[in-house]
BATIBA-638831 format. One record per residue (C-alpha): residue in three letters; y, x negated, z. Coordinates in steps of 0.2 Angstrom, whole numbers, padded with zeros to 4 digits, always signed. Layout:
REM BATIBA-638831
alaYXZ...
REM end
This chain:
REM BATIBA-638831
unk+0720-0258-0686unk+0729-0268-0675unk+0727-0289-0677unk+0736-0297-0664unk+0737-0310-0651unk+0747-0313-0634unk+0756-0326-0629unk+0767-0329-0610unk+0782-0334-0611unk+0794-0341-0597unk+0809-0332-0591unk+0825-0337-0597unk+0816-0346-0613unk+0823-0341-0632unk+0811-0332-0642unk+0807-0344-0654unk+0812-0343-0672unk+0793-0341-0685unk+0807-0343-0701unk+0799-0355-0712unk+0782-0355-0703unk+0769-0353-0718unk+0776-0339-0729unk+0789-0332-0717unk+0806-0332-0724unk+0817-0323-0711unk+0816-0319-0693unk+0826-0304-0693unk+0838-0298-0676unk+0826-0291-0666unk+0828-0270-0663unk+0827-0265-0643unk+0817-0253-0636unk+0809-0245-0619unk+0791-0240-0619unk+0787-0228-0605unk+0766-0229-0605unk+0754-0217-0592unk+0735-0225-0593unk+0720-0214-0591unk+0702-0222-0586unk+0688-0216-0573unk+0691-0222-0553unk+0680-0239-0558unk+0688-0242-0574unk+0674-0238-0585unk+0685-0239-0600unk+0696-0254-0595unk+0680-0262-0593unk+0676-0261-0610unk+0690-0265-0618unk+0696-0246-0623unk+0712-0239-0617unk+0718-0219-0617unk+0738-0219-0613unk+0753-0208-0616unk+0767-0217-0622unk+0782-0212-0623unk+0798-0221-0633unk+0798-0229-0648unk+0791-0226-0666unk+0774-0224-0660unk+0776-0211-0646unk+0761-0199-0642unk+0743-0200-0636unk+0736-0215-0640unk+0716-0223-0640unk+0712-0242-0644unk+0695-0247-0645unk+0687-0265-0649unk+0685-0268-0671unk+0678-0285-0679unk+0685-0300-0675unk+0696-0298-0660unk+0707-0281-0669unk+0707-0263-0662unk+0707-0248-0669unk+0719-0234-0663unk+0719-0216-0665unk+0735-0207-0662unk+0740-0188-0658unk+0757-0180-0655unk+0766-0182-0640unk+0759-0167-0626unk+0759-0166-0608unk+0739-0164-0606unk+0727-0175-0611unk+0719-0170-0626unk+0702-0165-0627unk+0698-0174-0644unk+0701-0191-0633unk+0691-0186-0619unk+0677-0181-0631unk+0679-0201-0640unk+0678-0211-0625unk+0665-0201-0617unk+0651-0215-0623unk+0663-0228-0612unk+0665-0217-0598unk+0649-0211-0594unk+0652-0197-0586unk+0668-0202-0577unk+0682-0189-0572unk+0699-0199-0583unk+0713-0198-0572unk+0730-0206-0571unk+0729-0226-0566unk+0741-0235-0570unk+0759-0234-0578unk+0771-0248-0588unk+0787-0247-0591unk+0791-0259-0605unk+0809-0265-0613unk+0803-0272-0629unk+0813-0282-0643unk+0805-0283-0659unk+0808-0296-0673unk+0802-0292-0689unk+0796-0306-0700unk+0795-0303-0720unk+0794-0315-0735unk+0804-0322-0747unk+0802-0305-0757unk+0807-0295-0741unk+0792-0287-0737unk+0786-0286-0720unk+0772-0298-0717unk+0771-0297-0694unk+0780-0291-0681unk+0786-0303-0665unk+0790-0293-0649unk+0797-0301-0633unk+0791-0287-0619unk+0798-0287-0602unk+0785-0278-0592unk+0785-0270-0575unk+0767-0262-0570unk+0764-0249-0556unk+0746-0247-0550unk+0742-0229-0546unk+0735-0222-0529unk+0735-0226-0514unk+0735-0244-0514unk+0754-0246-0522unk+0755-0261-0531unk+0771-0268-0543unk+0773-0281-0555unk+0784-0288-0567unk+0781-0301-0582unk+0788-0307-0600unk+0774-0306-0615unk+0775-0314-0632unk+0765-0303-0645unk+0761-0305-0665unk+0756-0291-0674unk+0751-0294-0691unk+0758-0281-0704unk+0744-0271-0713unk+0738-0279-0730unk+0743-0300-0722unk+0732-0312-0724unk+0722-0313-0708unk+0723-0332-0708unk+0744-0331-0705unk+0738-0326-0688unk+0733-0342-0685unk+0750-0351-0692unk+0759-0341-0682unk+0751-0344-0666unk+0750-0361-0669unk+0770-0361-0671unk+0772-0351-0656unk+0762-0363-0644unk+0772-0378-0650unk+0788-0369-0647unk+0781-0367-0629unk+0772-0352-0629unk+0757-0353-0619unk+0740-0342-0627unk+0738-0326-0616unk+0727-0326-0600unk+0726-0308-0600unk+0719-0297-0616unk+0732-0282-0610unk+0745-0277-0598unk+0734-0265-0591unk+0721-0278-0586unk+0735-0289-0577unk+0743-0274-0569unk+0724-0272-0563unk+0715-0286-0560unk+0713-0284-0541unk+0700-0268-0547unk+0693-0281-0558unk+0691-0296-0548unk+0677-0309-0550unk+0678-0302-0570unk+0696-0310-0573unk+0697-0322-0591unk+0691-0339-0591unk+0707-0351-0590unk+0707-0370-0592unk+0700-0373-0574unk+0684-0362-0575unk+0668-0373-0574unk+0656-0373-0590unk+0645-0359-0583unk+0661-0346-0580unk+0665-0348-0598unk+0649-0347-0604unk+0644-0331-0594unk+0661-0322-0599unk+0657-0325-0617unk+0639-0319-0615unk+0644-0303-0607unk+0658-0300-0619unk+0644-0299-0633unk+0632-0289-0624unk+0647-0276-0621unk+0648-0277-0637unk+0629-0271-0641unk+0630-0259-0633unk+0646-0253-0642unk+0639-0255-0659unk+0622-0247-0656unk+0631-0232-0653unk+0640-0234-0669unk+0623-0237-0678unk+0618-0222-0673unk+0631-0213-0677unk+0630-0222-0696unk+0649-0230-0692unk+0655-0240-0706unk+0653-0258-0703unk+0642-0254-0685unk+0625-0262-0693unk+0637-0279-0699unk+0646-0280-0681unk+0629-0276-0670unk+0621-0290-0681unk+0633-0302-0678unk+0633-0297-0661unk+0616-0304-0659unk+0619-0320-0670unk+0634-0325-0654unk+0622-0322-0641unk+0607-0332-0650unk+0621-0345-0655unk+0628-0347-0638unk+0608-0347-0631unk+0604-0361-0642unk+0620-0371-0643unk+0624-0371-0622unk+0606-0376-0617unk+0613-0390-0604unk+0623-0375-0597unk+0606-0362-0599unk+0591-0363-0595unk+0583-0362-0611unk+0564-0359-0607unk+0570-0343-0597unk+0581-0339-0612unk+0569-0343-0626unk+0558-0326-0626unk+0577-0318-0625unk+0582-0328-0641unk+0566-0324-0652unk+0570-0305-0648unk+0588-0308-0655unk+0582-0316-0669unk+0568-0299-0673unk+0581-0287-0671unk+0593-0297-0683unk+0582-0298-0695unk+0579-0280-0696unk+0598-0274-0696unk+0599-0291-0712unk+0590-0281-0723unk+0602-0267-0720unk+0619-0277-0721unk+0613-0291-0737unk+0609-0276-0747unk+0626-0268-0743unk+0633-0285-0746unk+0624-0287-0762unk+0624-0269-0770unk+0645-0275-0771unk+0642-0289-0779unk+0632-0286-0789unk+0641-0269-0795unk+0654-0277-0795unk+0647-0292-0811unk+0649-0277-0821unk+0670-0276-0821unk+0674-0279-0839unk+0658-0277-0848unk+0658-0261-0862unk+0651-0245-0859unk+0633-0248-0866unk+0627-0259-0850unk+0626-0240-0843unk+0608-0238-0842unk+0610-0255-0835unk+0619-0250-0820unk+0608-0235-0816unk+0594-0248-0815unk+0603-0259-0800unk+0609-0242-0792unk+0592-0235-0792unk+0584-0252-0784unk+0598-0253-0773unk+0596-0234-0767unk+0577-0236-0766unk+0577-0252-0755unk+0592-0245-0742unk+0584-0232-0739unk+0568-0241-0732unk+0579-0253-0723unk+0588-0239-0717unk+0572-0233-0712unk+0567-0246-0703unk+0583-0250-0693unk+0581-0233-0684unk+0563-0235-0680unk+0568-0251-0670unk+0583-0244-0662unk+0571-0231-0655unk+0557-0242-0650unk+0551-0252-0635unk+0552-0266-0641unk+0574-0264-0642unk+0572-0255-0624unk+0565-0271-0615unk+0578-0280-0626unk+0593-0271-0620unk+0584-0274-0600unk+0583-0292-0604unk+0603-0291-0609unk+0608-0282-0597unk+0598-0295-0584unk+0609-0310-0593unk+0624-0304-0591unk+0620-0299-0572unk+0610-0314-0566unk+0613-0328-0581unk+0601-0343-0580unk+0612-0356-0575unk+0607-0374-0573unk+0616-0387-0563unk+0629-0391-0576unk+0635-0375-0578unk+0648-0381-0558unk+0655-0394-0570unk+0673-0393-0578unk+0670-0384-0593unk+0685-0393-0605unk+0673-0408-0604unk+0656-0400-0600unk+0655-0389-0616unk+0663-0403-0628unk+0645-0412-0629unk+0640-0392-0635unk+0654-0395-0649unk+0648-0412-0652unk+0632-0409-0657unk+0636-0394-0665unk+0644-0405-0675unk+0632-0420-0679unk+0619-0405-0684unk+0632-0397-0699unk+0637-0417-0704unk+0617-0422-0707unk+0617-0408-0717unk+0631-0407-0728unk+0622-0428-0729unk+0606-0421-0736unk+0614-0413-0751unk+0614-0426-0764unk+0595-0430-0762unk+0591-0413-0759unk+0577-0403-0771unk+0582-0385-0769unk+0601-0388-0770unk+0603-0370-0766unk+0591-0369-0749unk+0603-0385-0744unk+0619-0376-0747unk+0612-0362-0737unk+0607-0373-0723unk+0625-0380-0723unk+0632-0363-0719unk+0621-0359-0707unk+0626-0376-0697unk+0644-0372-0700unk+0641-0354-0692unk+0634-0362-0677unk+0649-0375-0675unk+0660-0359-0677unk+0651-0346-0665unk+0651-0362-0652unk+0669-0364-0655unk+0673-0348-0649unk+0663-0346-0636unk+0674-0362-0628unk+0689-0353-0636unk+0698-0350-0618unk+0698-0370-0614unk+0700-0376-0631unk+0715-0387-0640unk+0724-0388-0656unk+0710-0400-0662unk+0696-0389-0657unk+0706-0374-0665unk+0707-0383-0681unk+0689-0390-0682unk+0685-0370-0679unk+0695-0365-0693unk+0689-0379-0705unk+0669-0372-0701unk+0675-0354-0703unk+0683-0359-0721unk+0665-0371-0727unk+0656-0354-0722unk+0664-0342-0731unk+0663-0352-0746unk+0647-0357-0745unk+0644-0338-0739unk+0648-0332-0758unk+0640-0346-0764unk+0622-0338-0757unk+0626-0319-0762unk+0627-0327-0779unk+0609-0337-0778unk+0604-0320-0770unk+0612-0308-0782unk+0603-0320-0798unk+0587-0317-0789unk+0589-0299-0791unk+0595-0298-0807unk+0582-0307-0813unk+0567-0294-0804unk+0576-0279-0812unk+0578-0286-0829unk+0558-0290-0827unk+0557-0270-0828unk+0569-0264-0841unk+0571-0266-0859unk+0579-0277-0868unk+0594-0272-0869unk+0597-0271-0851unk+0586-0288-0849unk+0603-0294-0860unk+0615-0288-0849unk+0607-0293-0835unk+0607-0312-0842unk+0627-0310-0849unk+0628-0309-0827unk+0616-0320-0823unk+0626-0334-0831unk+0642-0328-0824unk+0635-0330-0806unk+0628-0346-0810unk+0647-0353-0817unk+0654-0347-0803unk+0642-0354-0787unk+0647-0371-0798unk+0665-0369-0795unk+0659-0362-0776unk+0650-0377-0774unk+0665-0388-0780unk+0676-0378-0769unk+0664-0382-0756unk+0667-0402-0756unk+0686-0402-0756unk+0684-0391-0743unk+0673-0401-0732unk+0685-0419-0738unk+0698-0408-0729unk+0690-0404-0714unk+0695-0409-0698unk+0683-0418-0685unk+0679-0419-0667
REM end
């Protein structure tokens, strides 16, 4: 699982020096390298398109056949095989969803000289990996086209914190580093093939932005249904969320959309995430729940065969029901409806303005809607509800963030990662109130000595949403504002 990020960096400019950045302790000298890499795609770069990528690299520790596709949260996931001269069938057969059909051929090839700086802690062990990679790209076919660059890249090490990607990155931009316009080489070797869909950049008016965001999430549907389908771990979380972006971004960029020809669009988002919920909260819940039982002696046994029997009754029906959708009318007119956003968005006259101070006022108010809530706390009724409600605002402000992501600052970085932080607190905080609920129906149908047990964890969940809820408000003391 790959978590990185790219950065351009000027010729003739030091590398800079991460010691002392968070938990980094020693930049070590960096070990030197050259990557020879062949790309494979279809003649209308079917799979560049979709962020995947089949090469042949040769050179370095990593030499072989190598396939990325797109994970949660900006990562890829890579499959490797040994080094041959043919292209393997087993790749061919993986990216056949992506290619549709397509005939993969040779594309493109980079030749990389690569220097690469480990970067461990204080106890020595490796926490990322810097690399300064000169680049020279050569565009197969007829149309012969070189190019040469310099690329800054951190890769977290497996088992780092993923918030050190963050520190890093912000370390590198003040050294001079400027955040990557391209998400790989290929697709800046390329971009001719793929002009009029190049990145958004600081100069891109609201609506370019905007769109680019919308069309990277429906992609990313369209990805993840296949994975549903094919009951891939984590598909049903990462389709859902999928539609929570594009329903965020429909709601939060109204000035920038047309919201009455987006509001029948976003009441289908909402149906279809609902449906896939029941799915994920039970997966979500089952662990926390199971997991209340760490340390409690054997006799809460007949207990846990009462949560696992609920838990397998009530998937199964969610399950259930999640396929039925998938296969319905209903979700075919939905995916049209996607498919018609992303190739004739409903803009409105704002989306021509400059979109650093066009989608601010998205942020803003954004903004005013998770402080009126977090306000309403200490009057509230249903503490609880209001925590939930908090969370849910704080989602918003974070999923609008990113959607601005490609013209944004250090400020609006850190506001970002403030919300991210107040949800995922307050996140535990609801599967707690959630998981009491449950408790509390299946101890109604047992005996008492599982009604006990039940109660034991009911008060540990309850101990523990008041230190949430603490943790909550020096949290949100600590966060920074617009």
């Amino acid at each position: 699982m790959e978590r990185e990020r790219k950065f351009d960096l000027d010729a003739g400019r030091p590398v800079p020096d991460l010691t002392g950045v968070g938990p980094v302790a020693a930049q070590h000298e960096p070990e030197r390298v050259i990557l020879d890499a062949v790309y494979y795609d279809t003649e209308d770069c079917r799979l560049l398109r979709s962020g995947v990528t089949v090469r042949r690299r040769s050179g370095g520790g990593d030499e072989g056949w190598h396939l990325k596709v797109p994970a949660a949260d900006g990562a890829r996931e890579e499959y490797q095989l040994p080094l041959g001269d043919e292209l393997p069938e087993e790749l061919v057969a993986r990216v056949q969803d992506y290619a549709n059909g397509g005939v993969l051929a040779e594309i493109a090839r980079l030749k990389t000289e690569r220097y690469s700086y480990e970067l461990s802690n204080a106890a020595g062990r490796r926490l990322a990996v810097l690399t300064d990679d000169h680049v020279t790209g050569e565009k197969a076919g007829s149309a012969l086209r070189l190019d040469g660059w310099r690329e800054l890249e951190v890769e977290l090490a497996e088992g780092t914190s993923p918030e050190l990607l963050d520190t890093l990155s912000d370390a590198l931009t003040r050294a001079g580093a400027r955040p990557g316009h391209w998400p790989s080489k290929l697709r800046r070797l390329l971009s001719d093939w793929l002009a009029g869909e190049e990145e958004p950049g600081r100069r891109s008016t609201a609506g370019e932005v905007v769109v680019a965001y919308l069309r990277e999430q429906v992609d990313a549907v369209r990805r993840w249904d296949i994975g549903v389908r094919r009951r891939e771990e984590d598909a049903v979380h990462q389709l859902r969320v999928s539609l929570r972006r594009l329903r965020s971004t429909l709601r939060s960029f109204r000035r920038v959309l047309d919201r009455d020809r987006t509001r029948e669009l976003a009441g289908e988002l909402r149906w279809l995430g609902r449906v896939l919920s029941d799915v994920r909260d039970l997966e979500v819940l089952r662990e926390r729940v199971t997991g209340q039982f760490a340390g409690l002696p054997g006799e809460t046994r007949s207990a846990r065969a009462a949560v696992a029997a609920h838990f397998d009754r009530a998937e199964s029906e969610a399950q259930a029901a999640v396929a039925a959708a998938l296969d319905s009318g209903r979700y075919a007119a939905l995916l049209g409806a996607l498919e018609q956003l992303a190739a004739n968005p409903p803009l409105t006259e704002h989306a021509e303005e400059p979109a650093r101070s066009e989608l601010r006022s998205a942020l803003k108010r954004a903004e005013r809607k998770l402080v009126k809530a977090v306000g309403k706390l200490d009057e509230a009724e249903e503490p609880d509800s209001a925590l939930h409600s908090v969370r849910k605002k704080a989602k918003l402000a974070r999923y609008a963030a990113d959607v601005v992501r490609p013209v944004s600052g250090r400020k609006i970085r850190d506001w970002r990662r403030g919300a991210k932080t107040v949800q995922r607190t307050l996140g535990e905080h609801h599967d707690l109130v959630e998981a009491r609920k449950l408790m509390r129906e299946v101890a109604g149908s047992t005996g008492p000595r599982e009604a006990f047990v039940f109660g034991v964890l009911h008060e540990r969940s309850a101990r523990r949403g008041d230190e949430l809820r603490e943790r909550f408000l020096r949290e949100w003391s600590g966060a920074k504002r617009l």
